[in-house]
Each structure stands twice: as C-alpha cells, then as structure tokens.
Steps between C-alpha positions, in 0.01 A plus 500: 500500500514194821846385316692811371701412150300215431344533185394145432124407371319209455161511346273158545258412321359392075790573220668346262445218392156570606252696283200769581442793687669466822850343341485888269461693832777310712726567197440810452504593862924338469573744245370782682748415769796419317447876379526585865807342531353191671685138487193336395381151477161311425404185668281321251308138513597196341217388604193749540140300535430161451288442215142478662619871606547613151216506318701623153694305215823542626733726807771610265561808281636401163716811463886512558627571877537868557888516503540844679387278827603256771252260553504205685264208376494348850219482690213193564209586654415186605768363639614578839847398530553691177308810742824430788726533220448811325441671814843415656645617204308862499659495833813417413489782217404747757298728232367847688195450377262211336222623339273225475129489310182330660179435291401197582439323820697174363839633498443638859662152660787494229585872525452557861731179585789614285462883633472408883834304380673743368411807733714304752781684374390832718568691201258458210229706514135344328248703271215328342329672211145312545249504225321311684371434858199302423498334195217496228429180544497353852658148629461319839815654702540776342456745792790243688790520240474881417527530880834288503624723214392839641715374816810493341500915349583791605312743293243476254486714141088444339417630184115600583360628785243183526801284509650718845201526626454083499855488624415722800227275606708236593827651476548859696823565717737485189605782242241464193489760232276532208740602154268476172589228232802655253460503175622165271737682265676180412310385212625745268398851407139601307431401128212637254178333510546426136808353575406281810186405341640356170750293714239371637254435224257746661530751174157498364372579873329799590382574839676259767512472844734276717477216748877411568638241739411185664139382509359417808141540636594818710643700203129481414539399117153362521377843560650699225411295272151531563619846466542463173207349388286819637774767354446270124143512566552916558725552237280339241167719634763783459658449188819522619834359427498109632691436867768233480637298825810343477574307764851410549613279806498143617253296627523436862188306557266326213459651246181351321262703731631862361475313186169383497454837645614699151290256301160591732596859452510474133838727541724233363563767237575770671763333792881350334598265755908458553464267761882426482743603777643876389847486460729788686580654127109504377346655776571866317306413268191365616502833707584713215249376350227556722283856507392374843617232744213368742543359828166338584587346833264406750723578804835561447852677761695624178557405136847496338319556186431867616857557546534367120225711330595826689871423300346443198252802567233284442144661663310236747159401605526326869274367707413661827663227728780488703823725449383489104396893531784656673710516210215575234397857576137492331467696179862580504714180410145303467191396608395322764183278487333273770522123553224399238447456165259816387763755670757319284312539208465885590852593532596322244248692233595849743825437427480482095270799491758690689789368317853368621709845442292649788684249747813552368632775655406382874662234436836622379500698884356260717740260394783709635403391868571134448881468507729220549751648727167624732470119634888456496522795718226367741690178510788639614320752742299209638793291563715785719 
C-alpha cells in the first residue's frame, strides 16, 4: 500500500438517501470493506440531477437509512463552489484510497473537480469503478467532461470487457482491469415462488417471464413485447400453457407508446404491468417469482439485474449485445437470443420446453465467480 497503516476509504458516488441500482452496489461495496477492516465512508449527493435529468417520479428511496454505515449526504453536482469544498475536505481526511463510480458523462466536471482537489494531498490514491465510458444515450460534450474526469484517476476497475475496451480508446497509459459485476446479495435471501407470487398478487399465474428495471428505449421493452405477441400466438397453435410478462420497473421515458403497443398486440392479457419504482425489500420477490428473467436490450456494457437473478438463481434470456453474454453461458444459466423480436420469441418458447430446473444447477456454480471481496481486492491492488 502508497501509505502504510492507513486504512481509510471513501467510496463516491449514489446511496442513501438515493434509490436504484447503483446506490445498492456502492453500499454494498462499504460493507465488504468494513469486513476487511477498512475505515469506510460514502460520499453521497444532496443533490444528484436536476430534474430535466431525471426522467422518474422522484430521487429518493423510501426505506430507512442503512444504520451499519457512514454516509455523508453532501455532495451537489451542480454547484461548483460546493465541488472546492468537498474536495479540500477529502484532502484534509487524507483517505488511502477513494473509490469513486463514473456512469455518466454529467458528473465528470463535479467529480473530477473535487478529486483533482483532493489528490493534492500526495497521499490518496483514486480508483474509479466505471460502468460506463460512453453513455447510452449521447449529449453534446460528452467526449470533453469524461476526459476531465478520466484526468483526475489513477486506475480504472470495468465490469465488462466492452466497457475496457472503450476506456482504452481514449484512455491507455493507466492501470485498467476488467473484475465481473458481484452478485447483489443485499436484498435478502430466496423465497418460494408460491410465496413471492402471492405477495405479489401473481398467484393464479402460470408461465411468467420477467422484464425488471427501468424502462428506457435501449433496454428494448418494445421488442419483447412483440415477443410476446408471437410466443401467445405459438402457444395457442400449440396448446400449451399461456406465457405471462410481468413487467416490473419504472418508466423512464413515455410510457403511452409501449402502451398503445400492448393494446396493438392484443397481449394486454398476457403482460401485468408494475410500473411503480421497486422498493429495496420487494425486489425478492418479483425475482422469486419469475421462471425466467429477460434482458431484451438493444446494446447494452452490463446489467445489475444479472447480478440479481444469478442470486435469486433465476435462469435468463439476453440479448446478444454488449457485455450482456459474458456472464450468461448459453444453455447453462440461460439462453441467449439476438437483438429482434422472433429470436425473443424463440428462446422464450426453448426455454419452457426445456424447463427452468435444467438451468439450475449452472447457475448455483457460475455464481461462485462473482464475489464481493474480488473487486475489493482489485481496489486495493490497483491503488498500491
């Protein structure tokens, strides 16, 4: 380690208060250093996007703060003398290491001002975890502020190999190392379908595959559910048991085209929408209750819903985009179909006639590769 006995952390980036995917990793990612023995704290925002950034009902989790951590509720991401601030007092703090998490070219002014502040100490060492190095959907200067950010690291952790492979196109005379996406084992431990699906009013369900988290046109919603109408159409030449979609996740972008959409399809029977934001202590059971989870996406880096169905020991059908495949060996966790509706439909009737107790077992091993204390590790290693 660059500063021997220091065992100070500081992990920036989405937590409490805040709510989704990103806030569960960072938090999860504190409690797998405090195990180490780490002095850990989280630098969270008060102030995350302005509203014509967030395209959901609301920022916030509605769940109690996670009192086993030290967060600090401090940073604005718009405002720069707020930026000056909390990076003289990172400095001050003299942490070994800041781990700090990049997805979206909009923090890169905000984060990269208060790291280049507090690196001026000579001892804190900076590791981003980026999920992102081009984002899904693409701004005017976005190529300029995930420069300025990329400036102020020292090593990079990605968790796909399309995501280091963008980062070495503009970004290749610093440490970079690919570690794979742990496993979310924070939302509680595995239920019985019966069980998940009567919490959820799903009892008198059959057959049902899963579209889980926030809707946007790249998750390729659209898609599947054209999906569906072909696998109802198939089912009923078959005479086999009816296919049910629930899709569970928040809108992120209008929702009366996928709406209109169902109604064309004449599937408005066969797909539940709970179009609600998914609390931290439901999302066991909308997995649970799944036989399948589907991840239609037209391109995608990595999904933290993979992480989540491997825990649950959910099977998947993924698209063949992105970084989407490297974690769903085909035929042995899942199935993996191509970016368009007919494969979709495919897998999805494959998958019944093979039946969910064949993926089972894959699943139960491959999930042993995907460990918290991998990326903690490669933090630390990466900041030496």
């Amino acid at each position: 380690m660059n500063n021997t006995g220091n065992k100070k952390i500081v992990i920036i980036g989405p937590a409490h208060p805040l709510r989704g995917g990103l806030a569960s990793y960072d938090e999860r990612l504190a409690r797998q250093f405090q195990q180490m023995g780490w002095d850990t704290h989280i630098y969270t925002f008060s102030l995350q996007y302005p509203g014509f950034l967030f395209p959901g009902t609301t920022q916030y989790s509605s769940e109690p703060a996670p009192a086993d951590l030290t967060i600090h509720v401090r940073i604005n991401s718009v405002n720069p003398l707020n930026w000056l601030s909390i990076g003289n007092e990172l400095k001050r703090m003299r942490p070994a290491v800041i781990v700090v998490r990049y997805w979206l070219p909009f923090m890169g002014a905000c984060l990269g001002t208060i790291l280049r502040r507090a690196r001026k100490n000579k001892i804190t060492r900076v590791v981003c975890i980026a999920d992102n190095i081009f984002p899904h959907e693409k701004r005017p200067g976005d190529n300029l502020l995930t420069r300025y950010f990329l400036k102020s690291v020292d090593a990079f952790i990605t968790m796909s190999e399309k995501v280091l492979a963008d980062l070495k196109t503009i970004e290749k005379s610093k440490p970079s190392r690919f570690v794979p996406h742990p496993l979310y084992d924070s939302f509680g431990e595995k239920v019985s379908q019966e069980t998940a699906r009567e919490k959820l009013g799903l009892a008198e369900y059959g057959r049902i595959v899963l579209f889980f988290g926030f809707i946007r046109k790249y998750k390729g919603l659209d898609m599947l559910l054209d999906a569906m109408k072909m696998v109802k159409d198939l089912q009923q030449q078959k005479g086999t048991e009816p296919v049910y979609l629930v899709v569970a996740g928040e809108f992120y972008e209008d929702a009366r085209p996928y709406l209109d959409q169902i109604a064309q399809n004449n599937i408005s029977d066969t797909v539940i929408l709970k179009t609600a934001f998914v609390p931290d202590s439901e999302v066991k059971y909308y997995l649970c209750a799944a036989d399948v989870v589907v991840q239609p996406y037209r391109n995608a880096t990595q999904s933290g819903v993979t992480p989540l169905a491997y825990h649950f020991e959910r099977p998947m059908i993924v698209t063949n985009v992105g970084g989407l495949t490297a974690m769903v060996p085909d035929g042995i966790v899942g199935l993996i179909a191509e970016a368009d509706s007919r494969s979709l439909a495919e897998k999805i009737m494959q998958f019944f006639e093979t039946g969910a107790d064949h993926f089972v077992p894959g699943l139960q091993e491959e999930k042993k590769k995907y460990t918290w204390d991998k990326i903690a590790n490669a933090i630390i290693e990466l900041s030496s």
